[in-house]
C-alpha positions as a printed NumPy array, in Angstrom:
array([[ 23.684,  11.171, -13.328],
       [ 21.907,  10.688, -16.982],
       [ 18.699,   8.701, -14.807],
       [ 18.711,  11.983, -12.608],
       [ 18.278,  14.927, -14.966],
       [ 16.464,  12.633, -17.72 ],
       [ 13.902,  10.992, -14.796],
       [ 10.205,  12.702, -15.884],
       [  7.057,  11.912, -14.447],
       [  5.257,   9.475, -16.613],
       [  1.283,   9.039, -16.524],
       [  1.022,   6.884, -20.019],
       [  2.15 ,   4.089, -20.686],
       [  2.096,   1.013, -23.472],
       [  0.824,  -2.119, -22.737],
       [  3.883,  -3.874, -22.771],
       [  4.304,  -6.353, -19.357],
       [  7.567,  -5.567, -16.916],
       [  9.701,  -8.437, -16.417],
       [ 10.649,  -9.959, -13.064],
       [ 14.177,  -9.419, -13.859],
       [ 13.204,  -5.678, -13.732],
       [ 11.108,  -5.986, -10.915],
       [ 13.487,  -7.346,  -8.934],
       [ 16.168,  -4.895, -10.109],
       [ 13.529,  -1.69 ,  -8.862],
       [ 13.062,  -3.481,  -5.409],
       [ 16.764,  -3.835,  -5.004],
       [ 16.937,  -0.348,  -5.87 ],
       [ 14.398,   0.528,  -3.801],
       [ 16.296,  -1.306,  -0.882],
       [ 19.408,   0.153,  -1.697],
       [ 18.395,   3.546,  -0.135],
       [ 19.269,   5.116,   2.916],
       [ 18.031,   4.782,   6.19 ],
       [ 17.875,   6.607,   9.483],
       [ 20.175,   4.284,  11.606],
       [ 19.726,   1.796,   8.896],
       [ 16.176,   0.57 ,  10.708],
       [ 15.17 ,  -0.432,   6.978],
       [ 10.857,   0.35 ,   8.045],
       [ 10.419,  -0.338,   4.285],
       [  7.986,  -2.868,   2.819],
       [  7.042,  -3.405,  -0.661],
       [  4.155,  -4.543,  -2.343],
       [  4.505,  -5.612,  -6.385],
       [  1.179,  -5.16 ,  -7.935],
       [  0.751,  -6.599, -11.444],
       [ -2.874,  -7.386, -11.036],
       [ -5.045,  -5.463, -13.546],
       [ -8.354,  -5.295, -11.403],
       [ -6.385,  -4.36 ,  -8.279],
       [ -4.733,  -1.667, -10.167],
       [ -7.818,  -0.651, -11.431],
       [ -9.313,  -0.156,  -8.14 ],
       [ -5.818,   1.454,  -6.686],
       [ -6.59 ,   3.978,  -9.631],
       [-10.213,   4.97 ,  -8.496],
       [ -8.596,   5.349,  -5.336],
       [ -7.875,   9.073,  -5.535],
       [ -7.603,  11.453,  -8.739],
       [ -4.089,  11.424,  -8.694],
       [ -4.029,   7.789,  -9.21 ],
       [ -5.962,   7.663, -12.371],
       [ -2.458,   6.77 , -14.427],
       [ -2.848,   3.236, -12.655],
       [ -5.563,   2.234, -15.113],
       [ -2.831,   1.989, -17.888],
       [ -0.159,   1.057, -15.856],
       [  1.851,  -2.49 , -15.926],
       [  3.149,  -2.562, -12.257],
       [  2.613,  -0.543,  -9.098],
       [  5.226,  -0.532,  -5.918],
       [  3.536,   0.359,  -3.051],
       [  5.989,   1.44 ,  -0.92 ],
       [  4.862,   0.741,   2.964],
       [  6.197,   1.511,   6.071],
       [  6.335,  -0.908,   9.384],
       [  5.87 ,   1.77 ,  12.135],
       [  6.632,  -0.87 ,  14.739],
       [ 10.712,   0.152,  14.014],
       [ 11.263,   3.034,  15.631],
       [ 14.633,   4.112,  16.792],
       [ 15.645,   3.584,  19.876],
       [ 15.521,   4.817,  22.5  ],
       [ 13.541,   7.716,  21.342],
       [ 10.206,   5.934,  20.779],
       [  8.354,   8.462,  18.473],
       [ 11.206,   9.598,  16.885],
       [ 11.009,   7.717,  13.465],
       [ 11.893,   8.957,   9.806],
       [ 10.637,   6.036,   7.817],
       [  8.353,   9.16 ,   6.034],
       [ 12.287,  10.464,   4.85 ],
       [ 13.963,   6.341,   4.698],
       [ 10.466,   5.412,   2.747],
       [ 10.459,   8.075,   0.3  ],
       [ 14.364,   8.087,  -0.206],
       [ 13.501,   4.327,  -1.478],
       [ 10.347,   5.496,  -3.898],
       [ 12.769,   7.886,  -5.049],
       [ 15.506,   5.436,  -5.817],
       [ 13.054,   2.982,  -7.132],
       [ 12.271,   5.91 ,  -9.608],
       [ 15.654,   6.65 , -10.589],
       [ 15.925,   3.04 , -11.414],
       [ 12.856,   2.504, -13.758],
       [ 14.662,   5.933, -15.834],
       [ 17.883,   4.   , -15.85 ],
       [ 16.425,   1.39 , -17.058],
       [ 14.255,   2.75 , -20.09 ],
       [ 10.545,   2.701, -17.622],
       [  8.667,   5.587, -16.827],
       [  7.034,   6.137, -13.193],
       [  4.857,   8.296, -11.075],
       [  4.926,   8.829,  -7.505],
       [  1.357,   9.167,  -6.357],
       [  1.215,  10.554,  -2.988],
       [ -0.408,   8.459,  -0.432],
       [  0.579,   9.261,   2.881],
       [ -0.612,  11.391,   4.725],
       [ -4.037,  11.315,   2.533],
       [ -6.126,   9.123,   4.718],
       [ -8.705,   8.869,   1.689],
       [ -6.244,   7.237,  -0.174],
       [ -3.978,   5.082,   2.037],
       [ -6.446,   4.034,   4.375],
       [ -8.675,   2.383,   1.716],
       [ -5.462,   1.094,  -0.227],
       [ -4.247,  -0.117,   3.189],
       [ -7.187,  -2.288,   3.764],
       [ -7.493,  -3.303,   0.046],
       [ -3.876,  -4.969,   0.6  ],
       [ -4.763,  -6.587,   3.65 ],
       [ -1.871,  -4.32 ,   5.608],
       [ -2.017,  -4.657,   9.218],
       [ -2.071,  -2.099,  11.256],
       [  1.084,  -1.226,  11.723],
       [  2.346,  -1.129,   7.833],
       [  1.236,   2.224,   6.445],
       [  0.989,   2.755,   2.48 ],
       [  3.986,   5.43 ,   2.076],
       [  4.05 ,   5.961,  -1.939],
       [  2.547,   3.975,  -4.584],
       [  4.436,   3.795,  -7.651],
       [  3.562,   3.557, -10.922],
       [  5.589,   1.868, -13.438],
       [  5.345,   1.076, -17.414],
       [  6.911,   1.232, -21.001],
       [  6.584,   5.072, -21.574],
       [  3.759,   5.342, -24.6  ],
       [  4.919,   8.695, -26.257],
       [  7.763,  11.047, -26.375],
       [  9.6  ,  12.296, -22.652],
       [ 10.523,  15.954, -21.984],
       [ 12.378,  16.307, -18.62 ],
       [ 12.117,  19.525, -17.297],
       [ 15.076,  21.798, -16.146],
       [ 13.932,  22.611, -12.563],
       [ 17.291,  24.314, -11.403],
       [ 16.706,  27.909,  -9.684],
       [ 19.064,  30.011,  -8.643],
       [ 16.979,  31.982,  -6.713],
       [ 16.164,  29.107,  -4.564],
       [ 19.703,  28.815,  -3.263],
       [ 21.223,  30.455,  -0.086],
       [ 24.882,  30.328,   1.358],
       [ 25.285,  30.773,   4.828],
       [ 22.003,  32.47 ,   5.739],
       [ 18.586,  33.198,   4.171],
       [ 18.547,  36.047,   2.215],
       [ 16.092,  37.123,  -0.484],
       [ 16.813,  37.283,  -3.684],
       [ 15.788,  39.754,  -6.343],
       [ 14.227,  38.922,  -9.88 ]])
């Protein structure tokens, strides 16, 4: 529970390099999510290539963090696995961003900090980062993820509320 309530979003980061033993640990991570009728629509794309992450990072202002930034995991989804029978009716928006999450919750357990940097549904952001990455057209950039040595001092925030807590119904609640 300690990579839950100690996970913080982290935009800085040193310049030290991520190892593929860590890599591969997030991706497994990432994999080990779950998955509307376990369809798995996931893909994953490791980016460790400064000028590429560069250009990911002028992508969209919320993707400036990139610049700094080690590693990126662009989480994608393969639209083409739907469930069936009910063509149309996919979740690989919920099965993709239950794996960013876990892929999060793995760089904290591990002593990384991340970022998710929303990408989907922005079409000024993943459709230029989907043609940057050569993604056909039925992979979709989900999430982009970006991962690194924190540079500086974490502060997780307490985000429990009360207030936003109902039993049974919806009922408002008073200050």
């Amino acid at each position: 529970m300690d990579a839950i309530f100690t996970r913080t979003s982290v935009r800085k980061y040193t310049d030290e390099k991520i190892t593929s033993e860590q890599i591969e640990l997030l991706l497994k991570a990432g994999m080990a999510a779950p998955s509307a009728r376990n369809i798995q629509p996931w893909e994953f794309i490791v980016i460790q290539d400064r000028k590429t992450l560069n250009t990911i990072s002028e992508l969209g202002s919320f993707a400036y963090m990139l610049k700094d930034a080690p590693l990126a995991i662009v989480v994608c989804a393969d639209t083409d696995k739907e469930i069936p029978p009910q063509a149309g009716k996919n979740y690989w928006i919920q099965d993709c961003s239950a794996a960013t999450q876990n892929i999060m919750l793995q760089a904290s357990e591990i002593g990384l900090g991340s970022v998710w940097i929303g990408t989907f549904p922005k079409e000024e952001m993943y459709k230029p980062l989907a043609q940057l990455l050569g993604l056909p057209a039925n992979i979709i950039p989900v999430t982009t993820i970006s991962i690194g040595h924190p540079d500086g001092e974490l502060h997780p925030k307490d985000k429990f509320d009360k207030k936003k807590i109902h039993y049974e119904k919806w009922e408002t609640k008073g200050d």
